[in-house]
PAFI-147568 format. One record per atom (N, C-alpha, C, O, CB): x, y, z; residue in one letter. Coordinates in steps of 0.1 Angstrom, whole numbers, plus 5000, padded with zeros to 4 digits. Each point is the difference from the previous one (the first is absolute). Glycine has a CB too. Example, Ala and Ser with C-alpha at 12.3 -4.5 7.8 and 13.67 -1.06 7.14 Angstrom:
BEGIN
513249435078a 499150125000a 500950125000a 501050005007a 497149885005a 501550234981s 500950115000s 499250115008s 500550115001s 500749834977s 
***
This chain:
BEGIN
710268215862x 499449915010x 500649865000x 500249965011x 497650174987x 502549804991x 500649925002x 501449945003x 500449895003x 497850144989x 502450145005x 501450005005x 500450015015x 501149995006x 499150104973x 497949965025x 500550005015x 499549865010x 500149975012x 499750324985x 499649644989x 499349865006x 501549955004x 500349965012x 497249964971x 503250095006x 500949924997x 501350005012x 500649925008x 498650124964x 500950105026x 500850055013x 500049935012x 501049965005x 498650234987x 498849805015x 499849975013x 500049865002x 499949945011x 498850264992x 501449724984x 499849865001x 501349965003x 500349895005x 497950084981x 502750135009x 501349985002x 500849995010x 500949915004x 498750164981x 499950055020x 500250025016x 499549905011x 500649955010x 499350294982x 499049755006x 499649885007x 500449874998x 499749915008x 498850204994x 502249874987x 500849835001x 501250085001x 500749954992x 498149824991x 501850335021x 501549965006x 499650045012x 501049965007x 500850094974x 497350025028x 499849965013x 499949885006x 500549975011x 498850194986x 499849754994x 499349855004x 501849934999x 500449935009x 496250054976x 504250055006x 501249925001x 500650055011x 500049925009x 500450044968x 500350175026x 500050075011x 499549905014x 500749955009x 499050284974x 499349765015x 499349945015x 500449855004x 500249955011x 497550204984x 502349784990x 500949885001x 501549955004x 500549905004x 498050114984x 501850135007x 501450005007x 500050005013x 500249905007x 500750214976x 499049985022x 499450065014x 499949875009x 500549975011x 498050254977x 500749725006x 499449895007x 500849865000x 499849915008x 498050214985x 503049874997x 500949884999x 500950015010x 499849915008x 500150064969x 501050115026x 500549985010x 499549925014x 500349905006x 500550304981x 498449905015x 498849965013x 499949834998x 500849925006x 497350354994x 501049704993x 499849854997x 501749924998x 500049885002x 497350204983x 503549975014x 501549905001x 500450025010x 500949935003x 499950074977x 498950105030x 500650035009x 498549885013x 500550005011x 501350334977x 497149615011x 499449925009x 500749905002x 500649934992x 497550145003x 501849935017x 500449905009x 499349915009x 499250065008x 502150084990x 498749725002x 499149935009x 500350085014x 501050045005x 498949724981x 498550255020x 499950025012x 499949925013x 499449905000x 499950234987x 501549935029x 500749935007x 498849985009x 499050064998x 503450024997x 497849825019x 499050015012x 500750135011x 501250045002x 497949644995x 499850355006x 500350095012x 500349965009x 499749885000x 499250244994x 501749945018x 499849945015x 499249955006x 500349885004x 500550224998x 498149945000x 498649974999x 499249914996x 498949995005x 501450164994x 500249764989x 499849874995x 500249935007x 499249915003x 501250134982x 501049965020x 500449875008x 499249935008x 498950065002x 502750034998x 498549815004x 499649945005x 499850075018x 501150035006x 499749784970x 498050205031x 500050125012x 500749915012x 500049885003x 497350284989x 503549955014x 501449995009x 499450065014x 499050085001x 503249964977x 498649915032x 499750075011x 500750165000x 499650085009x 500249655004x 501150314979x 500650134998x 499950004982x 499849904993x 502050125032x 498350124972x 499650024992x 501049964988x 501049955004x 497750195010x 501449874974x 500649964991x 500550124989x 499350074994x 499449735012x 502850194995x 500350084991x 500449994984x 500349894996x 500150175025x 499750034972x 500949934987x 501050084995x 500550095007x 497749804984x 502350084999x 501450074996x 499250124988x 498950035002x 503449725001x 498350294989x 499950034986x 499849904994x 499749905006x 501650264993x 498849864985x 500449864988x 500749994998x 500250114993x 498849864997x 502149965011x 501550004993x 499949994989x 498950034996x 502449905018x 499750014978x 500449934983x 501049905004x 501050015007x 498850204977x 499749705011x 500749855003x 499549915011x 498949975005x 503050144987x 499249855011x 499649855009x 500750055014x 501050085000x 499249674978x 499150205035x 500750075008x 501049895002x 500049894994x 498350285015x 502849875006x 501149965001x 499849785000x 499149935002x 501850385011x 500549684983x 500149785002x 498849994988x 499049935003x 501549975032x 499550164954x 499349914990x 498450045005x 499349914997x 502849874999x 497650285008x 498450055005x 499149925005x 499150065006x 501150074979x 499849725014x 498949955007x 500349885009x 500849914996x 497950184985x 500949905030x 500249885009x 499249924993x 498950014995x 501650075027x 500749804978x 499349834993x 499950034985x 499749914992x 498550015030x 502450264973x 499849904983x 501450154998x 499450104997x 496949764991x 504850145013x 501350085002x 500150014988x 500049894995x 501150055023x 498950184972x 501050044987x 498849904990x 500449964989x 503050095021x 495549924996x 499149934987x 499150124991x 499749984989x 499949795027x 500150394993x 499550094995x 501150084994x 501050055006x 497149935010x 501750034970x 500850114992x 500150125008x 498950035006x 500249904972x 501850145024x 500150165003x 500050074985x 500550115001x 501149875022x 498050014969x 499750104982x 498250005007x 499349905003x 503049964966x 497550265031x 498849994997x 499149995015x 498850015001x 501949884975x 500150085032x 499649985011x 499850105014x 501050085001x 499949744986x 498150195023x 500350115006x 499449935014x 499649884998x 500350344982x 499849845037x 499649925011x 500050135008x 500550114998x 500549634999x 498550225011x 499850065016x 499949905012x 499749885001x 499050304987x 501649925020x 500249895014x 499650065009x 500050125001x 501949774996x 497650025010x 498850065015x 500749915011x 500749904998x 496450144989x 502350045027x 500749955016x 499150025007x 498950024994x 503350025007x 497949985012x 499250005014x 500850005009x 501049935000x 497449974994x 501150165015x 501350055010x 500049865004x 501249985003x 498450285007x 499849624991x 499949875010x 501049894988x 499849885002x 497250155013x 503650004978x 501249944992x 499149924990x 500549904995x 501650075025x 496750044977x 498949954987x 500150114989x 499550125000x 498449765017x 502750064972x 500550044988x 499349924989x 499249915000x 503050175011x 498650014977x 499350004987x 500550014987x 500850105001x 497949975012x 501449894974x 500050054991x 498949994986x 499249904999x 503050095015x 497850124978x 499549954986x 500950084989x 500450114999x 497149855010x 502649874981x 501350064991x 498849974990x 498949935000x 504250025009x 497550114982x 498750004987x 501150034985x 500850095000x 496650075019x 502449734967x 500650024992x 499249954985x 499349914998x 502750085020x 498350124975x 499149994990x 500749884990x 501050064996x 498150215006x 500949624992x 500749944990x 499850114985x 499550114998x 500049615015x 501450154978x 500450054988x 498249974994x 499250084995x 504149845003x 496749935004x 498549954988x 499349985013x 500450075009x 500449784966x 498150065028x 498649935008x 500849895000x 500149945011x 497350174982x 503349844998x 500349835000x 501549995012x 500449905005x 498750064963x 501350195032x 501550035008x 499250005015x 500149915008x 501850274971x 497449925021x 498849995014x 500049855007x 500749955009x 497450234978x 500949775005x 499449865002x 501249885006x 499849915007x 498350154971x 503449985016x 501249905002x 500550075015x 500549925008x 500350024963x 499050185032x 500450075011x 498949945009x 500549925008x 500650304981x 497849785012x 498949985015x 500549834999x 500349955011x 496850264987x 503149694989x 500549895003x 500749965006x 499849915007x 499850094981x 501850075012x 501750005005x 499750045020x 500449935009x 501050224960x 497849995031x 499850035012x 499349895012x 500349975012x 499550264973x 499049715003x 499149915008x 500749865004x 499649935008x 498350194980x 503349845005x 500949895002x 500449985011x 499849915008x 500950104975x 500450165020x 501050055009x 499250015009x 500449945010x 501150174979x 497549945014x 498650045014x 500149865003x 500749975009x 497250224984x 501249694997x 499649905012x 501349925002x 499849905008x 497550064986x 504150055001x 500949905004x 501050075009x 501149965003x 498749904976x 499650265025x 501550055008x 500049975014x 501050045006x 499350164980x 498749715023x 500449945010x 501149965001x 500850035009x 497649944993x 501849904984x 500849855003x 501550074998x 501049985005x 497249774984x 501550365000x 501450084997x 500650075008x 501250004999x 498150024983x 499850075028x 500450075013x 500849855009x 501250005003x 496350244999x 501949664999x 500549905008x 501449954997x 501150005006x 496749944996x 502050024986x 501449944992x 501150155005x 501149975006x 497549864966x 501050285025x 501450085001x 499950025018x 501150045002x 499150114969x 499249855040x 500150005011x 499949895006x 499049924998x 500550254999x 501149805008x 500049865009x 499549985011x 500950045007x 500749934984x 497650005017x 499150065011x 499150054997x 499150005009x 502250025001x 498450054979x 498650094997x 498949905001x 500149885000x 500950304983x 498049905018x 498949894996x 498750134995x 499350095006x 501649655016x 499350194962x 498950124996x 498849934985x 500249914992x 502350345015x 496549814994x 499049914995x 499450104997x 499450095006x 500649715005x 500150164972x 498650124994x 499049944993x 500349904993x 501250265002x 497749875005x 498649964993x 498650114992x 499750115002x 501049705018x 499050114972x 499350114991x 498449995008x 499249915002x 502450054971x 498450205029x 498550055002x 498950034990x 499050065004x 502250015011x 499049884973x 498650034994x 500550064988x 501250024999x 497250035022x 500449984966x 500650094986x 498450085009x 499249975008x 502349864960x 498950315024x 498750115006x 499750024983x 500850004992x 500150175038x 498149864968x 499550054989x 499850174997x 499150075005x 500049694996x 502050284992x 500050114999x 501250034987x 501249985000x 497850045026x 500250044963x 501050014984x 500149884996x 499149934996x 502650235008x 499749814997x 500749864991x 500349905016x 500449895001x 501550264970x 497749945037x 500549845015x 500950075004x 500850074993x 498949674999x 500350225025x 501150055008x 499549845009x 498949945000x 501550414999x 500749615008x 500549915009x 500750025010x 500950095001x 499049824985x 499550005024x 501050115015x 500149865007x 499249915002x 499550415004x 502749704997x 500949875009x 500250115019x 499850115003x 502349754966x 498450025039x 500450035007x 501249945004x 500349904994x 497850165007x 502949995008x 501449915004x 500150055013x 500250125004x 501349854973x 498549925029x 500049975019x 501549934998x 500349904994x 496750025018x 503850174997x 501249985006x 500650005010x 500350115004x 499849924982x 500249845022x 500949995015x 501449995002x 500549904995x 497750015011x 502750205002x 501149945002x 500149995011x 500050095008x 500849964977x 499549815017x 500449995020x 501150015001x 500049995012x 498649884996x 502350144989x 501750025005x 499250205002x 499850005013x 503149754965x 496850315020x 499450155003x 498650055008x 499650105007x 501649914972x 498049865016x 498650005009x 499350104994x 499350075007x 501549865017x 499450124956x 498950084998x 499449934988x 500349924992x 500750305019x 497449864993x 499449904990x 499650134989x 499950115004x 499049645014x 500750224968x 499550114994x 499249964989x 500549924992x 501350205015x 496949934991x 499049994989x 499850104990x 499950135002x 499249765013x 500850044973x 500250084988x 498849964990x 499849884997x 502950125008x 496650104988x 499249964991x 500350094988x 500250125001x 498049795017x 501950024970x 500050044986x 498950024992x 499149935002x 502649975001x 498150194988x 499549994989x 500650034987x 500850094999x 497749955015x 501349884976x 499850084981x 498849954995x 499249914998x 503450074992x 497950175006x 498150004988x 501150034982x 501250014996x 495850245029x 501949764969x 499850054987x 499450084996x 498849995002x 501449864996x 500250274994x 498650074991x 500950044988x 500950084999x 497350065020x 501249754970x 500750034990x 501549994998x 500749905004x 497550214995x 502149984997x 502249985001x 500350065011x 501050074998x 499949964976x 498549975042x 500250085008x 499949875014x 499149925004x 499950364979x 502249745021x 500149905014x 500250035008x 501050065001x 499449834993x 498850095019x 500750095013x 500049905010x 499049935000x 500150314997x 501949745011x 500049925008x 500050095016x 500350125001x 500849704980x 498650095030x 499450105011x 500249885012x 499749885000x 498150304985x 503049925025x 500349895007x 499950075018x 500550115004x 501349754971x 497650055033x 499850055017x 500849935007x 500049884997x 497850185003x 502949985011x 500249915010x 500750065015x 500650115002x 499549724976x 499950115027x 500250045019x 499749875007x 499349904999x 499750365002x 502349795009x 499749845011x 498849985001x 499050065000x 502649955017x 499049844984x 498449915008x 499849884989x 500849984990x 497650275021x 500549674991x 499649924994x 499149974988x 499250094999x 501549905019x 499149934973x 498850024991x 498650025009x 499150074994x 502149784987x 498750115029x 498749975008x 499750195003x 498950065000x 501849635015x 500650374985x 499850155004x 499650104984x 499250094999x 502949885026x 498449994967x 500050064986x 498650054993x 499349904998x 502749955000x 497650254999x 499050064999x 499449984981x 499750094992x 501350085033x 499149684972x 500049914988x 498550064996x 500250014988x 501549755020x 497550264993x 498550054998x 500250194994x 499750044989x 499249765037x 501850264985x 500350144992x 501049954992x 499649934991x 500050275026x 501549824984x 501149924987x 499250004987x 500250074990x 501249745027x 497450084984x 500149974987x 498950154992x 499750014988x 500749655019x 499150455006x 499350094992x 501250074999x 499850074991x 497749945015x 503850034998x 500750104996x 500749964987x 500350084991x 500050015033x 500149744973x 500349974990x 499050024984x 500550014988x 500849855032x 496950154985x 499450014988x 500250134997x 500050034988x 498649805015x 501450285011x 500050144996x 501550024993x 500150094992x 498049995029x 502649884980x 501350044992x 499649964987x 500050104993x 502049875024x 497749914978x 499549934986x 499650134994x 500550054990x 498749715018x 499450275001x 499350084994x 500050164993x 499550084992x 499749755023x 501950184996x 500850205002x 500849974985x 499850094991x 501250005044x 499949804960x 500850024991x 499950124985x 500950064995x 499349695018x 498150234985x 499850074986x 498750025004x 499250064993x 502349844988x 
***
């Protein structure tokens, strides 16, 4: 009897290891989670999205902060509308929380100064960004906007940003389509920016 205690105890801790194996993979293989179409901010046509890639998408991945998001570690999707109102969310896990925290820093620089910087490298432009608010959600997300006119072309275009935080996990999230800040749908924006915060983990 006790050789058969012994037996089954046995068997049951190399299943229980068994099951950990099993399961490690799975757990290295999670990935922060992306916003749907459906998030977006609501469009007079509907909104599509891509897959998830890996990496940064094309020109350094983000308007107003270019080659500041690592491609290691990094993955995005991109959303449209038949009416030329587009989208992305790039999302990258850091090394430490302290690597995180220097990333939403770097990002939040590039957001509120890339008016005067769009200006300086265009001449005639005239573009102006300003910060909409921190939303409370995790470690904080912040959402800018950038209103830009060119009159030598006569087009105008509005753009609103977000980055959040959760932990060593940063996603930055960004809308925009002609028109003006006065047209920009800054009220949803800032729920699709908490719902991304929130989807990450």
């Amino acid at each position: 009897m006790n050789r058969l205690r012994t037996a089954l105890a046995a068997t049951a801790t190399a299943a229980l290891g068994l099951a950990a194996l099993a399961a490690a993979p799975a757990q290295a293989a999670a990935q922060p989670a992306f916003l749907f179409a459906a998030q977006m901010p609501a469009s007079s046509t509907p909104w599509t999205a891509t897959r998830v890639f890996s990496g940064v998408p094309e020109n350094g991945g983000a308007l107003c902060a270019p080659y500041k998001i690592p491609a290691q570690n990094t993955r995005y999707r991109e959303f449209a509308t038949e009416l030329d109102t587009n989208g992305v969310q790039i999302t990258t896990v850091a090394r430490t929380e302290a690597d995180a925290v220097k990333l939403v820093d770097t990002l939040r620089k590039s957001l509120a100064g890339c008016g005067a910087l769009l200006e300086r490298q265009n001449p005639g432009l005239h573009a102006v960004s300003a910060y909409q608010g921190r939303i409370a959600v995790e470690e904080g997300a912040w959402v800018y906007s950038l209103d830009t006119a060119d009159p030598q072309i006569g087009s105008t275009d509005i753009h609103l940003f977000a980055v959040g935080r959760d932990g060593r996990t940063v996603t930055y999230v960004r809308w925009g389509q002609m028109g003006d800040l006065k047209d920009a749908p800054v009220a949803a924006f800032r729920t699709t920016a908490k719902t991304a915060v929130n989807k990450l983990w």
